[in-house]
C-alpha atoms as a printed R data frame, in Angstrom:
    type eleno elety resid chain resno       x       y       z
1   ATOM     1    CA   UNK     A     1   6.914  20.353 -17.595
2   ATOM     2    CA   UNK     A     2  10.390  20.394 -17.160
3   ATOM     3    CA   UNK     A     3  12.524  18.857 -20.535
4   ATOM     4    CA   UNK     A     4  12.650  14.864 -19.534
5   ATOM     5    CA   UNK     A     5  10.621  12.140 -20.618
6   ATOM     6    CA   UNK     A     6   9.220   9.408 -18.408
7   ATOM     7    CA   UNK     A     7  10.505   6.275 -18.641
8   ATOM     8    CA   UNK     A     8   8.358   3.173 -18.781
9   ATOM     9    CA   UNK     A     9  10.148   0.969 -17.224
10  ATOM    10    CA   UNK     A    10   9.513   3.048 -13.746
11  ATOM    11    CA   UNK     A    11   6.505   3.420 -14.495
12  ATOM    12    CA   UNK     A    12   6.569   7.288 -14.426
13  ATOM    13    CA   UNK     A    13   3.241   9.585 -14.601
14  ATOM    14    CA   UNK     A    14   4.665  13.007 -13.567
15  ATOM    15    CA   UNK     A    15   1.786  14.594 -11.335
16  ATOM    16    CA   UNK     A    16   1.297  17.745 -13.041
17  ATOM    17    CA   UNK     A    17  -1.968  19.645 -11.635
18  ATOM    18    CA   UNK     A    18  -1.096  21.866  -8.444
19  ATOM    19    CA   UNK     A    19  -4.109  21.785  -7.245
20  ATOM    20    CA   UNK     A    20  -4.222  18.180  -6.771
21  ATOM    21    CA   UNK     A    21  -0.900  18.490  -5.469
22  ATOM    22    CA   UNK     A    22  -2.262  21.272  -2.415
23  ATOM    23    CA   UNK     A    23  -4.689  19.021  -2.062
24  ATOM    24    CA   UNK     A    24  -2.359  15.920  -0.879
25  ATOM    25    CA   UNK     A    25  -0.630  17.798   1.202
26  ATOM    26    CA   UNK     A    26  -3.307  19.577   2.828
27  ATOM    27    CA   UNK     A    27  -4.375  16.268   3.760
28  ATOM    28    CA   UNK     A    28  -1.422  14.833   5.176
29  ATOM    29    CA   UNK     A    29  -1.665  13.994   9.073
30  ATOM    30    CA   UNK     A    30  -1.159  16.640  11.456
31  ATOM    31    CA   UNK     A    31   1.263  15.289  13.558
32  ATOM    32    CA   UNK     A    32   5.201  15.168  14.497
33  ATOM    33    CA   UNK     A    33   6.051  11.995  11.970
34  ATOM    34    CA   UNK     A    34   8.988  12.488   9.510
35  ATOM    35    CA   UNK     A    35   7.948  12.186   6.052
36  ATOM    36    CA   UNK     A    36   8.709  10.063   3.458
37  ATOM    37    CA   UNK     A    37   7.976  10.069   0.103
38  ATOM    38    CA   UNK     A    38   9.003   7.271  -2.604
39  ATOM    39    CA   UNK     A    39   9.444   8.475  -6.379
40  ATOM    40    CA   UNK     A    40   9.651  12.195  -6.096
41  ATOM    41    CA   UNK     A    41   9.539  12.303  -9.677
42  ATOM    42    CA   UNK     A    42   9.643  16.257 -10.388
43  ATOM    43    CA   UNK     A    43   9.583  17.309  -7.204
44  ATOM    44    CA   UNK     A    44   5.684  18.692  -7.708
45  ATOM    45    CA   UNK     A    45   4.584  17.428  -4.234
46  ATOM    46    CA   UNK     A    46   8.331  17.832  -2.308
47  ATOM    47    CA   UNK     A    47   8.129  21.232  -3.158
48  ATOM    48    CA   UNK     A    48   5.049  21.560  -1.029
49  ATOM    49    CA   UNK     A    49   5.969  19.024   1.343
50  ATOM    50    CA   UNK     A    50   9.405  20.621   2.356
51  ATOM    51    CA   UNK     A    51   7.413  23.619   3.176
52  ATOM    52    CA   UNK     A    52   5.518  21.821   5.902
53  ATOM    53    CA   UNK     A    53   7.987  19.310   7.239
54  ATOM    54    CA   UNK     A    54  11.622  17.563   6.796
55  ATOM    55    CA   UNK     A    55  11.146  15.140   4.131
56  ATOM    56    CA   UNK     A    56  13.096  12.353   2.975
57  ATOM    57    CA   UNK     A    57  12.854  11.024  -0.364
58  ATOM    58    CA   UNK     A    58  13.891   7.996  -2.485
59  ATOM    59    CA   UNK     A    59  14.290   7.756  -5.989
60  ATOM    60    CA   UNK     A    60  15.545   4.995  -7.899
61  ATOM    61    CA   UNK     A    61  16.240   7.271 -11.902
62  ATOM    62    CA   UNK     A    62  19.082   8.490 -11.402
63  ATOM    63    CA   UNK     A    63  18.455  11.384 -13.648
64  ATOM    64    CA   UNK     A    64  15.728  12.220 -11.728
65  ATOM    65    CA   UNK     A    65  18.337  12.275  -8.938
66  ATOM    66    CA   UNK     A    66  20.119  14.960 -11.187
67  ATOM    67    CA   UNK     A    67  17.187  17.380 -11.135
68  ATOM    68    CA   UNK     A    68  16.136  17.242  -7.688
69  ATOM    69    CA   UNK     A    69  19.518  17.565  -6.127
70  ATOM    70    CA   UNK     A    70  19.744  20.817  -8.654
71  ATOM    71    CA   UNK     A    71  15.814  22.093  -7.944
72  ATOM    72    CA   UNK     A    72  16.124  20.936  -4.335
73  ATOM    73    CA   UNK     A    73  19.933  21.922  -3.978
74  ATOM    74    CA   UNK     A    74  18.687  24.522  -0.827
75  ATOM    75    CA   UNK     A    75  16.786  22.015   1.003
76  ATOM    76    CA   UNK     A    76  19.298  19.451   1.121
77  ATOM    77    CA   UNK     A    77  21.890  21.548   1.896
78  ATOM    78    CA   UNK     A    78  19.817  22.605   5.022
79  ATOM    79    CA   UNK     A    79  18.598  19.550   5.669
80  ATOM    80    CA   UNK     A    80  14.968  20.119   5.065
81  ATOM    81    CA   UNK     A    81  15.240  17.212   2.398
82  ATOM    82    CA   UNK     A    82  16.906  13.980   2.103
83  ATOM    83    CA   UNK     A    83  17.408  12.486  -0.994
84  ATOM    84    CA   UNK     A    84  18.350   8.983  -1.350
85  ATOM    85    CA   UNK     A    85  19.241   7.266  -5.232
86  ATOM    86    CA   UNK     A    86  18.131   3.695  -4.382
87  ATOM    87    CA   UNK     A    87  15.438   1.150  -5.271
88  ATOM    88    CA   UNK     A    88  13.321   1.513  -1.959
89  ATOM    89    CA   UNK     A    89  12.535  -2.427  -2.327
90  ATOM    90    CA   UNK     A    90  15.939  -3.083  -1.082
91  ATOM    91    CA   UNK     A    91  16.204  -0.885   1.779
92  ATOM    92    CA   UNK     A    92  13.046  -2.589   3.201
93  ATOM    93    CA   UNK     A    93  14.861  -5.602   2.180
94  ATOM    94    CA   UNK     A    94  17.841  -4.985   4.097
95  ATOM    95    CA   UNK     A    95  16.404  -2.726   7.139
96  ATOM    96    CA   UNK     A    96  12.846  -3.242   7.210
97  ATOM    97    CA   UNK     A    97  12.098   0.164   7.622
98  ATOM    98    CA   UNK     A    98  12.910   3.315   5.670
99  ATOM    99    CA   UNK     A    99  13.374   5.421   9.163
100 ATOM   100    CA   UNK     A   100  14.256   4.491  12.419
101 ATOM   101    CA   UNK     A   101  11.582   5.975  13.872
102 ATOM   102    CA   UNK     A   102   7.362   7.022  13.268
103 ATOM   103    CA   UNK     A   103   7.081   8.095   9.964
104 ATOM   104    CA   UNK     A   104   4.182   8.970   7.458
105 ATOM   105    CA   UNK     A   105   4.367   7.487   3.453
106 ATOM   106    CA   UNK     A   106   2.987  10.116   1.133
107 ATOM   107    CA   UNK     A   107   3.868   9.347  -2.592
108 ATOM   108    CA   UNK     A   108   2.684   9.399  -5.922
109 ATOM   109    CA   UNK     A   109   3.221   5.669  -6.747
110 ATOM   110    CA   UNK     A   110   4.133   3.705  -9.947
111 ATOM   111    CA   UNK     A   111   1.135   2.078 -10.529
112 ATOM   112    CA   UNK     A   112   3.015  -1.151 -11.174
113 ATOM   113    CA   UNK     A   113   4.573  -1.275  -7.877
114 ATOM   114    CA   UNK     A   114   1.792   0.382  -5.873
115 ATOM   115    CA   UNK     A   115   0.305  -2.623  -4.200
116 ATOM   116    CA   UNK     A   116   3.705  -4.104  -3.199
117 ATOM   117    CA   UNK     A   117   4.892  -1.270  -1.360
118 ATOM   118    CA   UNK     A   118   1.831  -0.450   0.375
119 ATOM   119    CA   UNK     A   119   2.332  -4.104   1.817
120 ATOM   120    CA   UNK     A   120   5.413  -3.424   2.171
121 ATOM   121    CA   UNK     A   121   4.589  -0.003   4.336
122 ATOM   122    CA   UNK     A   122   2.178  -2.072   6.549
123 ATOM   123    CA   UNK     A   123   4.285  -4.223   7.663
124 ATOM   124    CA   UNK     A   124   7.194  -1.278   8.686
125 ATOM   125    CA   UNK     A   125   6.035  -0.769  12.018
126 ATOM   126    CA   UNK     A   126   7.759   2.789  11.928
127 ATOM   127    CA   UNK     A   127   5.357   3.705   9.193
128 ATOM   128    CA   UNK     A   128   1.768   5.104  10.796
129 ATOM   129    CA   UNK     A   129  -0.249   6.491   7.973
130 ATOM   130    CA   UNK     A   130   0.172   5.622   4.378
131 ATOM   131    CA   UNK     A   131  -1.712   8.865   1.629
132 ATOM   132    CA   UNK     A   132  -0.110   7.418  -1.699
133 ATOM   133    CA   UNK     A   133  -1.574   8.409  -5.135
134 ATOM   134    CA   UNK     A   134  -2.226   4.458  -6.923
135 ATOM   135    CA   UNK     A   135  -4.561   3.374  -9.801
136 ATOM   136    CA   UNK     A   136  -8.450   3.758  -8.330
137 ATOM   137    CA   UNK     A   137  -9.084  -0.143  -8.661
138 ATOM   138    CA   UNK     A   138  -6.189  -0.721  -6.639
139 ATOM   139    CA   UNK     A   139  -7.433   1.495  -3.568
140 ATOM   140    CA   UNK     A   140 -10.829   0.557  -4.064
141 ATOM   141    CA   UNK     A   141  -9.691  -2.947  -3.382
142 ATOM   142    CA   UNK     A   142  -7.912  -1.874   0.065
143 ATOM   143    CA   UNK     A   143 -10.762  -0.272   1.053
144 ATOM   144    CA   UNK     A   144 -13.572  -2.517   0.080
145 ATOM   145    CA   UNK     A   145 -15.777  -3.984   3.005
146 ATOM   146    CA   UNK     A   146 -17.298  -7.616   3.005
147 ATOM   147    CA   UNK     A   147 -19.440  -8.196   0.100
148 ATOM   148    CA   UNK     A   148 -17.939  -5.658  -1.952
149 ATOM   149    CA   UNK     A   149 -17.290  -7.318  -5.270
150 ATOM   150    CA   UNK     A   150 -13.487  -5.115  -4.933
151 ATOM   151    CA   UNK     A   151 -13.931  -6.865  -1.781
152 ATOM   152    CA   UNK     A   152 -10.134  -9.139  -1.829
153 ATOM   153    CA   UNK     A   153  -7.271 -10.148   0.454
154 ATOM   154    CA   UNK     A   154  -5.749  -6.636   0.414
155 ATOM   155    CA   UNK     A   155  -9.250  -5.898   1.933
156 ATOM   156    CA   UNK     A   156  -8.626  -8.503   4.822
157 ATOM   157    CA   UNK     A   157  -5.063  -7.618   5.023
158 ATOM   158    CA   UNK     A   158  -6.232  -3.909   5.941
159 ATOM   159    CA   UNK     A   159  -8.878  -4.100   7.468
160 ATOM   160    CA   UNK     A   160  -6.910  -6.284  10.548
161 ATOM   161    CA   UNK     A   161  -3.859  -3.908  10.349
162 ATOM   162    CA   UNK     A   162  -5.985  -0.567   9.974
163 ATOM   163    CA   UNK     A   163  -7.562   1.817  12.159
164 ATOM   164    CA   UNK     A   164  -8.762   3.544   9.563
165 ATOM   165    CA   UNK     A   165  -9.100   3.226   5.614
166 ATOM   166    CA   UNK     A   166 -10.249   5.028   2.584
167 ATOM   167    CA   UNK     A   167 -10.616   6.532  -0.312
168 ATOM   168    CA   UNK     A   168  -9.756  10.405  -0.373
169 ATOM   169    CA   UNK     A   169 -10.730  11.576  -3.875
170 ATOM   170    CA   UNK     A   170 -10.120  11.029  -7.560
171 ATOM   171    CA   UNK     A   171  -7.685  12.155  -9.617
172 ATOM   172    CA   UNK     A   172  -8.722  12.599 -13.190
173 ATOM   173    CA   UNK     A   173  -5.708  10.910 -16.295
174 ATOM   174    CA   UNK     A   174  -5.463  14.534 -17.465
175 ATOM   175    CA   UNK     A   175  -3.607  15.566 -14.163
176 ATOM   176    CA   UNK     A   176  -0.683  13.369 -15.412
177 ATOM   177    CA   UNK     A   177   1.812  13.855 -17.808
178 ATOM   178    CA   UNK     A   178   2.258  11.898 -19.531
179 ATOM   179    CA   UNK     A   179  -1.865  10.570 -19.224
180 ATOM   180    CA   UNK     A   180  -2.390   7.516 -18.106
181 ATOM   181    CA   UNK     A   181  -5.367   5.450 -19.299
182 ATOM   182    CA   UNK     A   182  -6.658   4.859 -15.917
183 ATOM   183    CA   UNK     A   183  -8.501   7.066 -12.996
184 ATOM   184    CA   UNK     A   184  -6.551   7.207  -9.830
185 ATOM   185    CA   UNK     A   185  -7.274   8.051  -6.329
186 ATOM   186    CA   UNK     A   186  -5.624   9.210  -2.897
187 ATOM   187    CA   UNK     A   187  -6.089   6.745  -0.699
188 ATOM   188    CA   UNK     A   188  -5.504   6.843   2.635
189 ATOM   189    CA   UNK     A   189  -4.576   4.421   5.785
190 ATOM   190    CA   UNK     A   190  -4.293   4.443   9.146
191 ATOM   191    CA   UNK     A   191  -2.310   1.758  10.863
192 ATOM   192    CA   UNK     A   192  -2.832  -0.026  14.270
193 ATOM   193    CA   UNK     A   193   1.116  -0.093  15.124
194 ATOM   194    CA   UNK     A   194   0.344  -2.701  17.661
195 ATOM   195    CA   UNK     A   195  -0.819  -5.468  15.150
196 ATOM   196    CA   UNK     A   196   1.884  -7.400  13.553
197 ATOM   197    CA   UNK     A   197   1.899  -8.073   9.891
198 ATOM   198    CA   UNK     A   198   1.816 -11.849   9.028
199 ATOM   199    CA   UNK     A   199   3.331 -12.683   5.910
200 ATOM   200    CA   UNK     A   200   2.139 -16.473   6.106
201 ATOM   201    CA   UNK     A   201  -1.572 -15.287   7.086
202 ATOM   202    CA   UNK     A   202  -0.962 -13.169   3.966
203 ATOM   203    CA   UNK     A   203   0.195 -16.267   1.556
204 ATOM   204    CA   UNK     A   204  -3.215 -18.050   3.044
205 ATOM   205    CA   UNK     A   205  -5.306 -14.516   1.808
206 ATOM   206    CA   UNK     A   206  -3.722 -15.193  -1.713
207 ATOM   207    CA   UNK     A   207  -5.231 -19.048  -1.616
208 ATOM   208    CA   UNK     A   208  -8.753 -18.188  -0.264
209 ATOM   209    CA   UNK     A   209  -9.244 -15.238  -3.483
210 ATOM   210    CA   UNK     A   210  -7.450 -17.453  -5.489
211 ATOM   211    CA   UNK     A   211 -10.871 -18.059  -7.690
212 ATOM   212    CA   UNK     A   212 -12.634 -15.306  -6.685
213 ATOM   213    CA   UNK     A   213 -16.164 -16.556  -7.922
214 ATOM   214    CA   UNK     A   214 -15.720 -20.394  -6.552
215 ATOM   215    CA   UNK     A   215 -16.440 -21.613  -3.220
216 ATOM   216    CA   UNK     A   216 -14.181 -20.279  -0.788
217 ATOM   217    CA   UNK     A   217 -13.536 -24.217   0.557
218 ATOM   218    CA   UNK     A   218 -12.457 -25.034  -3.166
219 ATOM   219    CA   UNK     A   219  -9.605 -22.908  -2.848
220 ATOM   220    CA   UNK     A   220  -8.939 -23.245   0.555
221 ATOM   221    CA   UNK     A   221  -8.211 -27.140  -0.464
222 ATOM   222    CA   UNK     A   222  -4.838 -25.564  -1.846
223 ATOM   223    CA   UNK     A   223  -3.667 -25.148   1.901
224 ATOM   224    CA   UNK     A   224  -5.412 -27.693   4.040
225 ATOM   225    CA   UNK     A   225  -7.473 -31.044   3.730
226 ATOM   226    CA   UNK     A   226 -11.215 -31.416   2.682
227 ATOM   227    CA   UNK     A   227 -11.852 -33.086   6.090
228 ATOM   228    CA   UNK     A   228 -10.131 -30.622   8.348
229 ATOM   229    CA   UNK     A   229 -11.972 -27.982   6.092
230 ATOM   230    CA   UNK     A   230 -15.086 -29.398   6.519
231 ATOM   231    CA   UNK     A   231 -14.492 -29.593  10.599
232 ATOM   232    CA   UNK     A   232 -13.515 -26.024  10.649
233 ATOM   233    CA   UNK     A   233 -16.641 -24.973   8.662
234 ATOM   234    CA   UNK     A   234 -18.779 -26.885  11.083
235 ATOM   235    CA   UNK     A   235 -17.169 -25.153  14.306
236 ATOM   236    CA   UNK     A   236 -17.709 -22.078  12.761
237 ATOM   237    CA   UNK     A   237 -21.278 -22.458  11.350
238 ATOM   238    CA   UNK     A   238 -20.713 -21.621   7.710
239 ATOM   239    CA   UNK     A   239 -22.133 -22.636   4.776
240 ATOM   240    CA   UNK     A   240 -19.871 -24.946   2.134
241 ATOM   241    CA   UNK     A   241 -21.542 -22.495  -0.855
242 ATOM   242    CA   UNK     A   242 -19.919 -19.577   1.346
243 ATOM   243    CA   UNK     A   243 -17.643 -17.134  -1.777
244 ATOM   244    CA   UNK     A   244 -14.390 -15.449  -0.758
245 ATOM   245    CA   UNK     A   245 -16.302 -12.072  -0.882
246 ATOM   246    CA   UNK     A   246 -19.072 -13.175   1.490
247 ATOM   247    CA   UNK     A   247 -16.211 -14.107   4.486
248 ATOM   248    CA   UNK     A   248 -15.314 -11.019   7.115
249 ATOM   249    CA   UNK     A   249 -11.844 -10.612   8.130
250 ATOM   250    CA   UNK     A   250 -12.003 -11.811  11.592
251 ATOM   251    CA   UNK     A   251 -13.595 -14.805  10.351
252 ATOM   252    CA   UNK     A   252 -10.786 -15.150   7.975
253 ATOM   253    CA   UNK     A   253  -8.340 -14.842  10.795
254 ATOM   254    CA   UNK     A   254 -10.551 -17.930  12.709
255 ATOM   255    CA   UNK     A   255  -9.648 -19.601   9.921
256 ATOM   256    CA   UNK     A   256  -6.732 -19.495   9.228
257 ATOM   257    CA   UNK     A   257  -5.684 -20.087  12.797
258 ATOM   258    CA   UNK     A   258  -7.324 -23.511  13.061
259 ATOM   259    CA   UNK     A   259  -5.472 -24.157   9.853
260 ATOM   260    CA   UNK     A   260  -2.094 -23.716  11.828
261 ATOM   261    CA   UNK     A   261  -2.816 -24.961  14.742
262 ATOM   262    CA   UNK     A   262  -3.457 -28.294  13.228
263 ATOM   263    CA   UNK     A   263  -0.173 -27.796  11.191
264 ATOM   264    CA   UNK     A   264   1.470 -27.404  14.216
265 ATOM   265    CA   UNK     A   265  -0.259 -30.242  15.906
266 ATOM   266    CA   UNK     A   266   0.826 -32.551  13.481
267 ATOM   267    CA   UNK     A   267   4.274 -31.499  13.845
């Protein structure tokens, strides 16, 4: 481990077991995508990843920065790596993408952060596959099918913007340094690049899992009336005891569109 400690307030865990690391990158998509990686960290998995493709890479420590543009000084002089000292939050914020064209995310992500930019990476419609490293709860939860109890609106969310998602394997605390009291896990997604993210579909998600263990019309009376709710369950057959956990996401989507369209109507 080279002489720095990680800082907390990134929420650092340096990834410390190559074989883990060959194993990320052994799995990354076969395909002509640039590469992008948020948090390099030590430069573990760039070092591999540079090997097999152009990479570009932001980190937001800027003594981090230091390191890599001294380890990585080569590569970026060639132009086999980019490395960019920014918070990649605000370049989505700003841009909305973090290349201008397709590109695969494969990071080792504070866990802190993880959910938001995987959000974040599904709505960039330059971004095709997302293989980031999170805590395993986390990826269960994106993964999880109807009925699941990790079953959530990340679950939804993915399942209408995904081809494909899932869990690659575990990575044990003791692969970290320093050890985090958590297991992770690699998990993987496939986007459909011709679905559009909606962020207010997203906000209705939130409402419906709001009390996960409560009737999904109790919560749903946070974004539309008891007798419009009780219409829409009628049209659509379902029970009032019906949980969050027990809905499908295309059902979800039926939903919430005859919750808009009588917003709209009203309007």
């Amino acid at each position: 481990m080279k002489n720095i400690q990680a800082k907390k307030k990134f929420g650092q865990n340096f990834l410390k077991d190559n074989i883990i690391v060959r194993k990320i990158v052994e799995a990354i998509p076969k395909n002509s995508n640039k590469l992008i990686e948020i948090g390099p960290g030590l430069g573990d998995l760039t070092n591999l990843m540079v090997k097999y493709k152009d990479v570009r890479a932001y980190e937001i420590d800027t003594d981090l920065i230091d390191i890599l543009s001294n380890t990585f000084k080569n590569e970026i002089q060639s132009g086999k790596l980019e490395l960019i000292h920014t918070d990649v939050l605000d370049i989505w914020s700003k841009n909305s993408t973090l290349y201008d064209d397709k590109y695969d995310l494969i990071a080792n992500l504070p866990y802190y952060i993880a959910t938001n930019i995987i959000l974040q990476a599904l709505q960039d419609n330059h971004c095709e596959h997302i293989m980031v490293m999170v805590q395993k709860e986390v990826a269960q939860k994106f993964c999880a099918k109807v009925t699941n109890k990790q079953y959530s609106s990340l679950s939804v969310i993915t399942q209408l913007q995904a081809i494909e998602s899932k869990i690659i394997f575990d990575v044990p605390p003791e692969s970290f340094d320093p050890i985090p009291k958590v297991m992770s896990s690699v998990l993987y997604i496939k986007k459909d690049r011709t679905k559009k993210f909606d962020k207010e579909f997203n906000k209705f998600l939130k409402a419906a899992f709001m009390q996960p263990r409560k009737k999904l019309s109790k919560n749903l009376l946070s974004v539309a009336n008891k007798v419009l709710l009780q219409n829409i369950y009628k049209e659509l057959d379902l029970s009032d005891n019906i949980r969050p956990h027990e809905v499908d996401a295309s059902l979800y989507h039926q939903i919430y569109n005859k919750v808009i369209h009588n917003e709209r109507r009203k309007d």
